[in-house]
C-alpha positions in Angstrom: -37.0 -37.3 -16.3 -38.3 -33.8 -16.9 -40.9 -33.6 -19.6 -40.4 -30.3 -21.9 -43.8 -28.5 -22.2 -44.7 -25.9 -25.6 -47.3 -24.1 -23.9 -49.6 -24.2 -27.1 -51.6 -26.5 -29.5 -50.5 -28.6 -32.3 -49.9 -26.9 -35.7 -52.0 -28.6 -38.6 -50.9 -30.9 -40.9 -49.0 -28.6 -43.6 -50.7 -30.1 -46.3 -53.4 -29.0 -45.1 -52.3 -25.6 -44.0 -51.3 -25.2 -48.1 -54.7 -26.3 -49.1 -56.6 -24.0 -46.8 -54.3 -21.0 -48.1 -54.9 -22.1 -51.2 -58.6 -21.9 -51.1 -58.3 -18.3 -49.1 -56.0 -17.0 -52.2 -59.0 -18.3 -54.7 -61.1 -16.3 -53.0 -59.1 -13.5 -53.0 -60.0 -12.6 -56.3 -58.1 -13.2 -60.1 -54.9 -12.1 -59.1 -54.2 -14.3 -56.7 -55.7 -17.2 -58.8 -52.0 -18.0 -60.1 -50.1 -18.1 -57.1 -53.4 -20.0 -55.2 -52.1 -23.0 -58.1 -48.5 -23.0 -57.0 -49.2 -23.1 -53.3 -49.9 -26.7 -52.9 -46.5 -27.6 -54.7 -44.8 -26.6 -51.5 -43.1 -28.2 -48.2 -44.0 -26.0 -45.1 -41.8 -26.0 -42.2 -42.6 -24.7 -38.7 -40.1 -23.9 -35.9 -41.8 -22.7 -32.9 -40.3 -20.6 -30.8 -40.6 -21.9 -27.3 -42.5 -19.3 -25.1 -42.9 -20.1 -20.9 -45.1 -17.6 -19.7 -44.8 -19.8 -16.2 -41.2 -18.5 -15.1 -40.2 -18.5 -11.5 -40.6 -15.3 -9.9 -42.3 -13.8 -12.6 -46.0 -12.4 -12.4 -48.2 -14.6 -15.5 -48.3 -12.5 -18.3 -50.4 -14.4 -21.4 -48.3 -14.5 -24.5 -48.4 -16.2 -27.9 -45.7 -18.1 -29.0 -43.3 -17.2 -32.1 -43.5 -19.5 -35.5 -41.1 -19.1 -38.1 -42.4 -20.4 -41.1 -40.8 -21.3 -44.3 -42.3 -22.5 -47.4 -40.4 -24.6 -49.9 -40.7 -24.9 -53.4 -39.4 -26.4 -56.8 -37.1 -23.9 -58.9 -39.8 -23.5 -61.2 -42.4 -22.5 -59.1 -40.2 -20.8 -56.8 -38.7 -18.4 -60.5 -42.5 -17.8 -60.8 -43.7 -16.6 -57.0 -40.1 -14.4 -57.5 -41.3 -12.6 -60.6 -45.2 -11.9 -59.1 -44.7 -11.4 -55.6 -43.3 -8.3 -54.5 -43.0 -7.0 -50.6 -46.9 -6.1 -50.1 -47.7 -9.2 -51.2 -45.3 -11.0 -49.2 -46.9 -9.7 -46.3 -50.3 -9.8 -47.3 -49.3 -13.7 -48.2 -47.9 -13.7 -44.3 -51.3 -12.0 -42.9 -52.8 -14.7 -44.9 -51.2 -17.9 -43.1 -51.7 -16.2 -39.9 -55.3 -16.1 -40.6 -55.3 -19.5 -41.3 -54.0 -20.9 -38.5 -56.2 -21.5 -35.8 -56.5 -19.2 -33.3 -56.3 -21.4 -30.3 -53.0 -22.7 -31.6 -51.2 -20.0 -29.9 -49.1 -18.7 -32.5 -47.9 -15.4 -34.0 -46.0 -15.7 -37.3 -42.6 -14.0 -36.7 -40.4 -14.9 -39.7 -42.0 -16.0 -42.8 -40.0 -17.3 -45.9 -39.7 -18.4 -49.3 -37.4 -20.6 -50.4 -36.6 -22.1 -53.8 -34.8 -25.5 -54.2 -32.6 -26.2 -56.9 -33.6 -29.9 -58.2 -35.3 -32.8 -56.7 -32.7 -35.3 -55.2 -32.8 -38.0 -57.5 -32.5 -41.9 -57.0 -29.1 -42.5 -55.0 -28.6 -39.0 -54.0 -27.6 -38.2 -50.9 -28.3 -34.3 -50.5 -29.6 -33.1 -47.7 -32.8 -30.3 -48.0 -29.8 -27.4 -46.7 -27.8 -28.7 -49.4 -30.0 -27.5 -52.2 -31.7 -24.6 -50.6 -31.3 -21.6 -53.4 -32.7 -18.4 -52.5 -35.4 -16.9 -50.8 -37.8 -14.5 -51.0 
């Protein structure tokens, strides 16, 4: 059996991740105080793009892998990063989580996204999260 390899280190716990963005924002000074409060509220999902820099035949050339990352959140707090954030932000907010992920993990963020979810699943429901994906900024 042939054991896939990634080439880089483990992303942290995105709970953590949020909190440590969080605390970066806060620092940031009063206007990012608001949005520093709604970033623990979210679900953060990694996809790694796979990178082997060890192809056959090919000289090794170092490269980081790609990450896209998407953050999750309630309608309501998804409405309220719509109406503050605009573009520089956004990619100030991006430059942000890149700074905060540690350097050794091997990663460049490559898409980063927003996305709000319409309600909760309640009790009984069977929804799936692409079910109720909204929008995204």
């Amino acid at each position: 059996m042939k054991r896939s390899r990634s080439y880089t280190y483990e992303l942290m716990d995105p709970r953590e991740l949020l909190s440590r963005v969080k605390q970066a924002l806060k620092e940031g000074g009063e206007a990012w105080a608001p949005i520093a409060e709604v970033m623990p509220l979210g679900h953060v999902e990694y996809k790694p793009i796979r990178n082997n820099p060890m192809r056959s035949g090919s000289q090794y050339q170092y490269q980081k892998a790609g990450l896209d990352l998407t953050l999750y959140y309630p309608e309501a707090q998804f409405e309220f990063l719509l109406d503050v954030l605009d573009r520089e932000k956004v990619m100030e907010l991006k430059g942000l989580f890149q700074e905060t992920l540690p350097e050794r993990s091997g990663y460049i963020i490559r898409e980063f996204k927003i996305k709000g979810i319409i309600d909760e699943p309640g009790p009984g429901d069977r929804s799936t999260r692409s079910d109720y994906g909204r929008d995204e900024i």
